[in-house]
N, C-alpha and C positions, 0 to 999 in steps of 0.2 A: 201532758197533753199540750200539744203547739197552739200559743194563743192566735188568735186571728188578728189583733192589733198588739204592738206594742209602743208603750208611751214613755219615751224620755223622760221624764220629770214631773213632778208633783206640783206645780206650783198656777198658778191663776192660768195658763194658758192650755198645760194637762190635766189641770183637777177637771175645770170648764170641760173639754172634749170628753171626759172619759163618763160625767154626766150626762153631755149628749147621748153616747154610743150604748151607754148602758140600757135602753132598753128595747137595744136591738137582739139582744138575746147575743151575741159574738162574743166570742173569748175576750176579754180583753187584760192587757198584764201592763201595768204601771212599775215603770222602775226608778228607784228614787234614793241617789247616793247618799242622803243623809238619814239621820234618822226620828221618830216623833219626839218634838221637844216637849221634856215632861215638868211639871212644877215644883217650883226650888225657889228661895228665898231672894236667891238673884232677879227674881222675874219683876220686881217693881221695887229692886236698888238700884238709886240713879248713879250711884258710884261704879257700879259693877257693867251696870248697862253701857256709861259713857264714857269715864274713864279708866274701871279697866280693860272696857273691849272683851267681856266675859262670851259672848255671843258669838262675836269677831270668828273668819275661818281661821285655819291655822294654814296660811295660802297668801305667796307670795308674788305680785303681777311685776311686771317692768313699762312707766310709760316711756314714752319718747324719745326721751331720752336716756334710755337703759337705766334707767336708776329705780329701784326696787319698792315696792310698797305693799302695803298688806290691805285688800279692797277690801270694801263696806260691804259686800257678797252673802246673804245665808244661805247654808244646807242644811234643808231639815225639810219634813213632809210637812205641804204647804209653802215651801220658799219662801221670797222677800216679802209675801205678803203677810207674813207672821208675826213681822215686826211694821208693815206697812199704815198709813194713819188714817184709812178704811174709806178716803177718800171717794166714793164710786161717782166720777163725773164723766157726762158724755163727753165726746168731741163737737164742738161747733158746729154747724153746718155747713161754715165757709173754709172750716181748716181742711175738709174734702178737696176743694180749689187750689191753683196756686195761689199765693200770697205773695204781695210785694213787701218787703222788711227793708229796715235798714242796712241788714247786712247781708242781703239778695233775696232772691225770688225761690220761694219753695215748688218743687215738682207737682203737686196735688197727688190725687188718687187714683186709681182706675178705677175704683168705685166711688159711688156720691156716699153723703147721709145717709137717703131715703131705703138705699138698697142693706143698711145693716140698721134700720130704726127697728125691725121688727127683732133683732136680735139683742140689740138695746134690753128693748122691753123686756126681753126673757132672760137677760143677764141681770135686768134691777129687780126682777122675781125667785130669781134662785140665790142671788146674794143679800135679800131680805134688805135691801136697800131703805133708809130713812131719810124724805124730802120733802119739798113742796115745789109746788107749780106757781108762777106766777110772778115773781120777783125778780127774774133774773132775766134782762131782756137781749141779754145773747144765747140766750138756753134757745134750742134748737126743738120743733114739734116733738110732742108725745103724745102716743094714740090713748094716754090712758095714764092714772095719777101715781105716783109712786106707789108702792105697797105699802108704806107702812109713813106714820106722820113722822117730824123732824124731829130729831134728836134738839131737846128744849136747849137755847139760853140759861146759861148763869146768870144770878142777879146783874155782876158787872158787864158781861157781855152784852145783857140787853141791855144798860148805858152805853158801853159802846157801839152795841148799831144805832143809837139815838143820837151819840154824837156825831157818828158817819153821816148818817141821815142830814143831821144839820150842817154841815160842813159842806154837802151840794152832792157825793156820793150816794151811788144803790147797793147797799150791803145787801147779799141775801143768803139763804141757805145753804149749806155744803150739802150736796149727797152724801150721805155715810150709810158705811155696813159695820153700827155700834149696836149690839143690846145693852144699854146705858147702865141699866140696871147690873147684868150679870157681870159688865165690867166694872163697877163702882163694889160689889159685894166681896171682890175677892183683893181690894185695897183701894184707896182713894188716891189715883193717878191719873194723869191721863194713859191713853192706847197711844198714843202716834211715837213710834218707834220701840215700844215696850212690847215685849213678845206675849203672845195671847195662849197660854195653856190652862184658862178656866171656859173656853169658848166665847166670850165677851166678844169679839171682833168677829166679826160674817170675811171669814179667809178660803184662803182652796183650801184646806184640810176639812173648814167645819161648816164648810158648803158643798163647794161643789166635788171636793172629797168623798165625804162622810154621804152625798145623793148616789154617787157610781157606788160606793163598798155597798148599799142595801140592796142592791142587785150580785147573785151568788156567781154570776158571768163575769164579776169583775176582782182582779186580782191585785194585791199590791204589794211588791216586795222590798224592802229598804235595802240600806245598807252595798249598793251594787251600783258601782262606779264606770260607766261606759264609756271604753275610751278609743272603740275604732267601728265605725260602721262597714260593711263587707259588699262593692255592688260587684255585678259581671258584666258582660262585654257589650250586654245589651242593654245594660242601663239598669238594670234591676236591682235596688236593695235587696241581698240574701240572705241578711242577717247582720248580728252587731256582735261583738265582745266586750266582756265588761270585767270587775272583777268584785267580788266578794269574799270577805272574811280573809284575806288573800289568797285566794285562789283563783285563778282564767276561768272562765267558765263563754258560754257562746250557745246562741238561739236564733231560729229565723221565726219569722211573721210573713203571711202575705203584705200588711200595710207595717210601714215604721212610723211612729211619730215623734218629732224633735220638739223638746218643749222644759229645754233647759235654761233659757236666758238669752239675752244677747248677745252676752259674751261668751258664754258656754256652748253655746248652739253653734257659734261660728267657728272657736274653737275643733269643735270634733270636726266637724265639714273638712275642715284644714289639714287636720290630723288625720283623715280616712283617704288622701290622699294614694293613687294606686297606678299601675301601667294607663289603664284607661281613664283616669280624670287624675291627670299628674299634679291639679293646681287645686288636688281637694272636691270631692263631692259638691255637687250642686252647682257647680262653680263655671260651667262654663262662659257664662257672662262674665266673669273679673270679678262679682260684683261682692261675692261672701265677702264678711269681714269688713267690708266698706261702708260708708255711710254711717257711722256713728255717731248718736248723738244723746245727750245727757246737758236733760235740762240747766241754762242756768240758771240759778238761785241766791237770793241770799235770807240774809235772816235778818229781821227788822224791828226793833224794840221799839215802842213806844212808851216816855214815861211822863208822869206828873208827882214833884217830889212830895206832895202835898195827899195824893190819892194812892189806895192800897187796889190792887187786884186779889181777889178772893177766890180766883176761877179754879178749879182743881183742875179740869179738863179742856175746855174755851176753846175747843178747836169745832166749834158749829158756823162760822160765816164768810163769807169770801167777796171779794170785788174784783168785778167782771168791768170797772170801768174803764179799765185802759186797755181791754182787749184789743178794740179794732179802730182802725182810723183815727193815728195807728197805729199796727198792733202790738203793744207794748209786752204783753200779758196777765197771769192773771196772779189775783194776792188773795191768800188765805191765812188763816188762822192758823199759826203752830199750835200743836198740842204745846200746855202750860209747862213755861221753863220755869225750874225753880234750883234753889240758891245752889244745890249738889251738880246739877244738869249745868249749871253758867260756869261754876268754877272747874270742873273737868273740862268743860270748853275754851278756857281763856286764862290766863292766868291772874288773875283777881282771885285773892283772898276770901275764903268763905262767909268771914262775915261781909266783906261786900260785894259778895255774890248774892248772898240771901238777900242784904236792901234791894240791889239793884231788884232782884228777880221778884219780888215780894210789891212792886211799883209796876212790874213793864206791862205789856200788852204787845203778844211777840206775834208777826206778821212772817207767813214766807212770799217772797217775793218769786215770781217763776216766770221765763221768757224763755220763747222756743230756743233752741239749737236747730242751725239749719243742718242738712246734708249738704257732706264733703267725702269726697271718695277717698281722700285722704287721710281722714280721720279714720281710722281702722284699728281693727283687729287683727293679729300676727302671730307665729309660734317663733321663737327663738329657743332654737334646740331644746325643744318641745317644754317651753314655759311661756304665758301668753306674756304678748305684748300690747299692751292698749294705750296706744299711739292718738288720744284726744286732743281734738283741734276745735277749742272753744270757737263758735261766730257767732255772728247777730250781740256780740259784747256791750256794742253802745245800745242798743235798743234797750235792754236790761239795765244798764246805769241811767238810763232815763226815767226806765219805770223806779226802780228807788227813789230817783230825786221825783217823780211825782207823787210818789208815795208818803215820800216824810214834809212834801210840803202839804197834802193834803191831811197829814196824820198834825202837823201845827195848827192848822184851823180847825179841827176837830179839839182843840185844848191837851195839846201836849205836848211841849216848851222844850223838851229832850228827848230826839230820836236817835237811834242809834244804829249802824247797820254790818255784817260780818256777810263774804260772800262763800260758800259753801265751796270746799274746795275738791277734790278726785277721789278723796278718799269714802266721800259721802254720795253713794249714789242715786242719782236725782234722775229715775226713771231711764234706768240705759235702752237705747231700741235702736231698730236700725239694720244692723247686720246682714239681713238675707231681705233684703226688702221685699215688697209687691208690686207686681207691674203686670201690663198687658202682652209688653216686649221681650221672649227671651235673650235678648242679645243684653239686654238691662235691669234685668231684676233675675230672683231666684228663684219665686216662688207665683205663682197667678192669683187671680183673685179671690179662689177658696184655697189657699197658702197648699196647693199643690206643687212641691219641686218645678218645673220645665224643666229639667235632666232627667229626672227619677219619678216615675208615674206612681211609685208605690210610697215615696217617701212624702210627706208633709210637714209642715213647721208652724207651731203655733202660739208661738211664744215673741215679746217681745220685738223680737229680731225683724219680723216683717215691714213693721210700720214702716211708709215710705215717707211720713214727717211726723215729729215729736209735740204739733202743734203745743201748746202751754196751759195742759190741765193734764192731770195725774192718768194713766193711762191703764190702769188697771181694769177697768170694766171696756173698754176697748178692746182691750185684748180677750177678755172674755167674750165679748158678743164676736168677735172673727172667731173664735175656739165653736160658740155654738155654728155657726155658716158654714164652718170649713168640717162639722160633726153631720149637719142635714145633706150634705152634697157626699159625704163618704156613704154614708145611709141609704143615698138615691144612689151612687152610681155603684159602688161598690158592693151592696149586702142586699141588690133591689131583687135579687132572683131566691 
């Protein structure tokens, strides 16, 4: 039977829509190249995880300079948010705006806050989000308190927000989508980059997944790799191909939905490529591909050779200090490195990995990427090219250095800091952006094509800035907006 929608991908921006759509009664079919990752010993080995890249695709990108690398990418149902550090924070209310940076002016939104606060809400309700109100005085309104209280402080952590505190810093709560418990019961780790197959972690599989599958109208089939969308002369998505188990196989949908990643989404656009959109689907503005941007980051140790960190997990609190004015961005707590996790990362010997790791208090540092039409995404004889044009670089080495000066005063005599290099992806977006203009964007403000009325994109790719908080529930709440507008215009008769 011909589904009524079909969704691209599994991951925070299709799991999100297809729990929207789910209780429209509509066919709806989820196709999702990878497949469910099941539990194996590897799932909380920091050796397996970090250095051997057990997880890792077996998939090789080219940046910029043609030279070959194997990206930080998952496929599996649920996506990168599988391995993600459950991070659920909104966007500011000013990253809506442009913004003046160091390393230029960001476009803003065609839409404010105000106009996705209410989907905010419904995206920190179905990803069982853990917060508090109150503390963080660049947190943007909320009509209503988290769902569920904060994932608690470690004994050492709360000394460390006591010595932040006293240092002149307002440390406060991370939004998280942890069940602290379920994740603590199946080993004692932390979640942030460890793949979540006991449900521990509130992901698109074991949310907004696991809400669409309880509805019998919605379908999900693994394993089917989609690698040409089919439009006609009239602009109309008529279908995709894909392949399974290696075989071609091909379906139409009245609606398509893209909701593979940034890089992937922009990828196929490029690759569906025909007589009538010679420059790739969606594409008549230039603009696919374009504008890419991945946060910069680094990784920031705090030590005292005299004090032990005891945290297993320590990744509850963040500083929103050097957000704005100006805006440097924002620092959170890495999930807890420890001595296997530092020596796969660097080459230091494990027993002084363990010292080191066994003292630090590891911070991530994180500063927008602005948009550059340059920085793109590419096929070179059909293998991507992701062609990244780091900017806003000094704003980022600023925030470090306020970081570790403030991380001194807080009593601790050795900071250390590593910047996260390509291989590590740190929030990719961008791609098909959002705009009011088709001459300039891809997709409108409920992430409907302007080329392709049937087609939608909900993943990633849209954001027209990377502002500098984890963009996960962002993407979810445009996934719920762009689910209530398919619902009114599309299924209203």
């Amino acid at each position: 039977m011909q589904p009524d929608v079909v969704i691209i991908g599994s991951g925070m921006g299709g799991a999100t829509l297809a729990a929207a759509l789910a209780p429209t009664g509509r066919r709806i079919l989820i196709l999702e190249r990878g497949e469910h990752l099941q539990p194996s010993p590897r799932d909380r080995d920091a050796q397996a995880i970090f250095g051997d890249g057990a997880f890792r695709p077996n998939e090789q990108w080219l940046d910029g300079q043609d030279v070959s690398f194997n990206p930080g990418n998952y496929y599996n149902v649920g996506g990168n948010s599988k391995f993600y550090g459950a991070a659920l924070i909104r966007y500011r209310a000013a990253d809506f705006d442009p913004i003046v940076h160091q390393g230029g002016t960001t476009p803003g939104w065609p839409i404010s806050y105000d106009d996705l606060a209410d989907d905010y809400q419904a995206a920190e309700a179905l990803y069982a989000v853990r917060g508090t109100l109150g503390e963080d005085p660049t947190e943007p309104p909320h009509a209503a308190d988290y769902p569920h209280g904060p994932v608690p402080d470690e004994a050492d952590i709360a000394d460390l927000r006591a010595r932040l505190t006293q240092a002149g810093l307002r440390p406060c709560t991370i939004p998280l989508g942890v069940d602290l418990d379920r994740w603590l019961m199946a080993g004692q780790t932390t979640w942030d980059a460890y793949p979540n197959t006991c449900g521990g972690k509130m992901d698109a599989e074991s949310c907004g997944l696991a809400t669409a599958l309880a509805y019998d109208n919605v379908t999900l089939k693994t394993g089917c790799l989609v690698n040409r969308l089919v439009s006609d002369a009239s602009g109309r998505i008529t279908g995709l191909r894909y392949e399974m188990d290696g075989q071609g196989a091909s379906l139409t949908a009245p609606i398509i939905v893209l909701a593979a990643g940034a890089v992937q989404s922009a990828a196929l656009l490029l690759a569906s490529a025909n007589d009538n959109c010679p420059t790739g689907l969606a594409n008549h503005s230039d603009q696919v591909g374009r504008n890419f941007m991945n946060h910069n980051c680094s990784a920031v140790l705090a030590l005292h050779p005299l004090r032990r960190n005891r945290a297993i997990y320590q990744k509850t609190l963040m500083l929103n200090d050097f957000y704005q004015d100006p805006p440097l961005g924002n620092v959170q707590m890495l999930g807890k490195i420890t001595g296997p996790i530092l020596a796969a990362q660097t080459k230091l010997p494990a027993w002084g990995a363990g010292l080191i790791a066994a003292r630090s208090f590891d911070f991530y540092a994180m500063s927008e990427d602005l948009p550059n039409p340059d920085s793109r995404v590419t096929l070179q004889d059909g293998q991507i090219k992701l062609d990244w044009r780091r900017s806003n670089w000094d704003a980022h080495l600023q925030l470090v250095r306020s970081l570790k000066s403030a991380l001194k005063r807080a009593g601790f005599p050795i900071v250390l800091s590593r910047a996260f290099d390509r291989r590590t992806p740190s929030h990719q977006c961008g791609t098909a952006r959002m705009g009011a203009d088709p001459k300039t964007s891809v997709v409108d403000t409920f992430c409907r094509s302007h080329d392709h009325k049937n087609l939608f994109i909900v993943d990633a790719s849209v954001l027209p800035t990377s502002a500098a908080v984890n963009p996960a529930l962002t993407i979810a709440a445009l996934a719920l907006r762009a689910g209530r507008h398919i619902a009114r215009t599309e299924f209203a008769a």
